[in-house]
C-alpha positions as a Python dict, from the first residue, in 0.01 Angstrom:
ca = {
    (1, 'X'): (0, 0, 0),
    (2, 'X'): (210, 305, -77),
    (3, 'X'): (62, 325, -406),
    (4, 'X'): (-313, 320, -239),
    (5, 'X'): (-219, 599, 5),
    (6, 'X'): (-100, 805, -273),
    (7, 'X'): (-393, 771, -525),
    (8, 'X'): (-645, 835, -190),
    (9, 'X'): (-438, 1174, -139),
    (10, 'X'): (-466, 1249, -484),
    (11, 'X'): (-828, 1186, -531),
    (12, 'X'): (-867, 1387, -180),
    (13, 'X'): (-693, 1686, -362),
    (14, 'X'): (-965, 1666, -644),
    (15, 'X'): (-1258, 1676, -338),
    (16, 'X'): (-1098, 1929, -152),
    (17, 'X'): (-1079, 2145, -487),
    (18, 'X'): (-1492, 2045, -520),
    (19, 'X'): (-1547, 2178, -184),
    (20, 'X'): (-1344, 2503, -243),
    (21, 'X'): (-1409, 2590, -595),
    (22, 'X'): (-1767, 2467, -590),
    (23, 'X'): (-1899, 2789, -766),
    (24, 'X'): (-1598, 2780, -1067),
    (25, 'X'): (-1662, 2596, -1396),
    (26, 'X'): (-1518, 2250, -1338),
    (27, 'X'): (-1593, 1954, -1489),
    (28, 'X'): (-1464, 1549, -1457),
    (29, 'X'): (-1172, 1596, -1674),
    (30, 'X'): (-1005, 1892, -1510),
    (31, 'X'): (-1093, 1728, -1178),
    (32, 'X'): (-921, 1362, -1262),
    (33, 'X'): (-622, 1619, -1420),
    (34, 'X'): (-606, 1717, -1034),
    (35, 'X'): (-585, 1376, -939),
    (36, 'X'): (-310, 1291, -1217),
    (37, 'X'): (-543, 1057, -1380),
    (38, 'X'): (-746, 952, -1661),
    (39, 'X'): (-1089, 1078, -1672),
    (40, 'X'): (-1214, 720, -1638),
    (41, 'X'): (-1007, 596, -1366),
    (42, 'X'): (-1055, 877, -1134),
    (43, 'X'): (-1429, 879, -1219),
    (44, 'X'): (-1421, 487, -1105),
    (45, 'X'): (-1157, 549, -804),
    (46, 'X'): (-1399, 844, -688),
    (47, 'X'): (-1715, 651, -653),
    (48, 'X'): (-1512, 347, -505),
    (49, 'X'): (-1388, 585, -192),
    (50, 'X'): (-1710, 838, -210),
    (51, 'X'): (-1977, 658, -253),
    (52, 'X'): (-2075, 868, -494),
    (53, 'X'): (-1963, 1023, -842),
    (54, 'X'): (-1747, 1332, -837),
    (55, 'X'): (-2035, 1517, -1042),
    (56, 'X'): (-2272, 1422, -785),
    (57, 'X'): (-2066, 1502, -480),
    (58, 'X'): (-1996, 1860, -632),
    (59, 'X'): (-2372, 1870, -713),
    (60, 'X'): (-2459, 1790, -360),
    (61, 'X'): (-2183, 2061, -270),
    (62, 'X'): (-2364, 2297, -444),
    (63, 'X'): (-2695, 2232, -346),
    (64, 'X'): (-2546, 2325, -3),
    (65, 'X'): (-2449, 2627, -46),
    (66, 'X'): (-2761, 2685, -245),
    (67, 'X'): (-2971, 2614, 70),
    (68, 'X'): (-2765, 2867, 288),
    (69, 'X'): (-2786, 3151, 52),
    (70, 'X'): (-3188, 3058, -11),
    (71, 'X'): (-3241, 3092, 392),
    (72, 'X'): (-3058, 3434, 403),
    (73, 'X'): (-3366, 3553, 194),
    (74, 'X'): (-3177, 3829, -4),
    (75, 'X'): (-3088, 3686, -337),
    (76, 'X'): (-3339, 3545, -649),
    (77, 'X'): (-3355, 3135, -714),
    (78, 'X'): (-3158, 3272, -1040),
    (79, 'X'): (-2891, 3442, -859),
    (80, 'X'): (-2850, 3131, -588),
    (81, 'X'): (-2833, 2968, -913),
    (82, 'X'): (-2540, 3145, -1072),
    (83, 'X'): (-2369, 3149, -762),
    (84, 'X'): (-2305, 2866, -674),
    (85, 'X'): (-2153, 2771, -1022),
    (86, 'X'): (-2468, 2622, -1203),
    (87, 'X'): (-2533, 2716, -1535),
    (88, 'X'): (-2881, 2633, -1628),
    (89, 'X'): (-3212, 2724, -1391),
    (90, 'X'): (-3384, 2441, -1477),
    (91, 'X'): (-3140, 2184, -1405),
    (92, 'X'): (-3050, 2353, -1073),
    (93, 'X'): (-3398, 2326, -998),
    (94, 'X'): (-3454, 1962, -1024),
    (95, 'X'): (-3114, 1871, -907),
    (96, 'X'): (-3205, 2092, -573),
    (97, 'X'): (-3623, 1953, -570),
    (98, 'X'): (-3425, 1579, -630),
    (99, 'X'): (-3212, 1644, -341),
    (100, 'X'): (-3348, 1838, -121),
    (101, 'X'): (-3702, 1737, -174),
    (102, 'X'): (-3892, 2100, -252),
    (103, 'X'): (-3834, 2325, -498),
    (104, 'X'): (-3562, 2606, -437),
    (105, 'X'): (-3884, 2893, -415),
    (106, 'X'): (-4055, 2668, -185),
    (107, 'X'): (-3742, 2611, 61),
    (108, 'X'): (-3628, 2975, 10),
    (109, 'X'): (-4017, 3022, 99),
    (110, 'X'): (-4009, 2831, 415),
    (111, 'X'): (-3989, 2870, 777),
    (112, 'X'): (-3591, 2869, 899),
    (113, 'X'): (-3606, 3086, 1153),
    (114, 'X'): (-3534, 2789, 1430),
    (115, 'X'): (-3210, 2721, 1226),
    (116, 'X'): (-3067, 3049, 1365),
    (117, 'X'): (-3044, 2921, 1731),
    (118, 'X'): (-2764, 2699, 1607),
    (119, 'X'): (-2381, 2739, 1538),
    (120, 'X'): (-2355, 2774, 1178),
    (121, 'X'): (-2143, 2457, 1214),
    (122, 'X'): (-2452, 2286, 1383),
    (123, 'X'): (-2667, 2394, 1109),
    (124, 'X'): (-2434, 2297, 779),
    (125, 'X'): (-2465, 1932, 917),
    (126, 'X'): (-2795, 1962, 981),
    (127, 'X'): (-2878, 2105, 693),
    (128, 'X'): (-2610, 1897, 473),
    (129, 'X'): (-2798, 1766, 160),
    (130, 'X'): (-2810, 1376, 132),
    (131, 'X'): (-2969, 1143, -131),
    (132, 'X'): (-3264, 901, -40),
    (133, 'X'): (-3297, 1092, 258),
    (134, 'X'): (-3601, 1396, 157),
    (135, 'X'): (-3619, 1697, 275),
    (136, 'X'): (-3609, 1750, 708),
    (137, 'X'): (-3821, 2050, 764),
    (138, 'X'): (-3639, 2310, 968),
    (139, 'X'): (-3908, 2224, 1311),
    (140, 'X'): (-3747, 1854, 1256),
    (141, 'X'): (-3442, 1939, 1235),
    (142, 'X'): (-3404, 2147, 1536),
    (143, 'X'): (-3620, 1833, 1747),
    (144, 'X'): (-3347, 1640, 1680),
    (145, 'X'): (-3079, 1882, 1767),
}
């Protein structure tokens, strides 16, 4: 049980580095080093308490912050890009159009202006990216609200 608790905090560490240092260069192996294990393991242990892989979950991290700085208006899809640690335009643009549903230009494009009459806490989990799920316009999103 002990030994449970301990690799959950460890693997918790290598999330709570994810959500922190979303825009640095990491990768699986310096993320299982994090969680003092093998590259395999913690890739396995990950998806087992996640539900999802740690490259996805930093992807969808990402994509998050992606979506805030693309509703502030002020910065190019390739800057958003850079920013928020990807590497490569075109495979920040279908990871965010597989996501979120629409293309970066076309949700940087798009009507958020109702998103505004929410805490910014209100509108992160709102506007939190999740698979399988499409993209919730922002007149949807603040129905629901």
């Amino acid at each position: 049980m002990t030994s449970d608790l301990d690799e959950l905090r460890r693997l918790r560490r290598a999330r709570d580095r994810m959500d922190r240092e979303y825009a640095q260069p990491l990768d699986v192996p310096a993320l299982a080093r994090t969680a003092l294990m093998s590259t395999a393991h913690f890739s396995r242990r990950f998806r087992d308490a996640y539900g999802e892989t740690p490259y996805s979950y930093l992807m969808t991290r990402r994509i998050e912050r992606a979506k805030t700085l693309l509703r502030r208006g002020d910065l190019s899809v390739t800057d958003v890009c850079f920013a928020v640690g990807c590497t490569s335009l075109g495979s920040f643009s279908a990871r965010f159009t597989e996501i979120v549903g629409q293309t970066p230009s076309a949700y940087r494009a798009g009507d958020h202006d109702d998103l505004r009459l929410l805490s910014g806490c209100q509108a992160m989990v709102l506007t939190r990216p999740r698979r399988g799920r499409g993209q919730q316009n922002s007149s949807s999103v603040a129905a629901s609200a």
